[in-house]
C-alpha positions as CSV (number, residue, x, y, z in Angstrom):
1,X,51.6,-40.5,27.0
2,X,48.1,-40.0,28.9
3,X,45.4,-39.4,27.0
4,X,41.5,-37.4,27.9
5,X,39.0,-38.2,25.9
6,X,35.6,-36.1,24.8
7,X,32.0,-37.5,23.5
8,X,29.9,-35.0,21.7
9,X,26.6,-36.2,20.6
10,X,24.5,-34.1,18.5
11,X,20.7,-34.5,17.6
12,X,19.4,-35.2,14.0
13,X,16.4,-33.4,13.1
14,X,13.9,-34.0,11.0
15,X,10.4,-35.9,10.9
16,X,12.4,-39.0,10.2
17,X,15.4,-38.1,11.4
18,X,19.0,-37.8,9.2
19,X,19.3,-34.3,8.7
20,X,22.4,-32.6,10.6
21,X,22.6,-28.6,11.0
22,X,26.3,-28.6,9.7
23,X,27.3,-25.5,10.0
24,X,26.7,-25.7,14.1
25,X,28.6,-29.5,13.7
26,X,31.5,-27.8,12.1
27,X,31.7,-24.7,14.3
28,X,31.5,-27.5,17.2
29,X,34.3,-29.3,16.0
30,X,36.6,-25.9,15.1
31,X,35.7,-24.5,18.5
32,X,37.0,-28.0,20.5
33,X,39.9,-28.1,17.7
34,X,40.8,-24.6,19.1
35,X,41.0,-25.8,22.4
36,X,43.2,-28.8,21.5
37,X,41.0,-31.5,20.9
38,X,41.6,-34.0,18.1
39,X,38.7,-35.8,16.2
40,X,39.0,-39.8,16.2
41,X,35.9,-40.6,15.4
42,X,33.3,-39.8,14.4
43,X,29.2,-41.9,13.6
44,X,25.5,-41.7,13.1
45,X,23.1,-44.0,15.7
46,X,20.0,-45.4,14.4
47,X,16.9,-45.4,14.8
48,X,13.5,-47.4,13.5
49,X,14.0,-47.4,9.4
50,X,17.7,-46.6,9.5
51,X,17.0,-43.0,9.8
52,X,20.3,-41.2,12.3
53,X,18.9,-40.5,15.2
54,X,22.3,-38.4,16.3
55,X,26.0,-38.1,15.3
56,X,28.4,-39.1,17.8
57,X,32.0,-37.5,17.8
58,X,35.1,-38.6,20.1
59,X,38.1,-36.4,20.4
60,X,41.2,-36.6,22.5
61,X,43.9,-34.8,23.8
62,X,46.9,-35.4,25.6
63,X,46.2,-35.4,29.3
64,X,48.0,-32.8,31.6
């Protein structure tokens, strides 16, 4: 089996950073479920301090 595979990365906010609108992250990731993609990963980058500078989120799908 072939496999496609899909980067999201989404912005923190904040003055320092770490704070995720998740509501809009979880509507993202139903709205690419719906269209067949499969989460397989998912992470926080850094920035100065430790503070998430963005979420990263992989998905795949079987290729056509």
């Amino acid at each position: 089996m072939k496999w496609e595979y899909e980067t999201v990365k989404v912005a923190a906010t904040g003055f320092t950073g770490g704070k995720l609108d998740e509501d809009g992250f979880t509507a993202h990731l139903n709205d690419l479920g719906d269209e067949g993609w499969e989460l397989v990963s998912a992470f926080g980058t850094n920035q100065s301090g430790g503070q998430t500078r963005n979420i990263v989120a992989v998905f795949k799908r079987p290729k056509e």
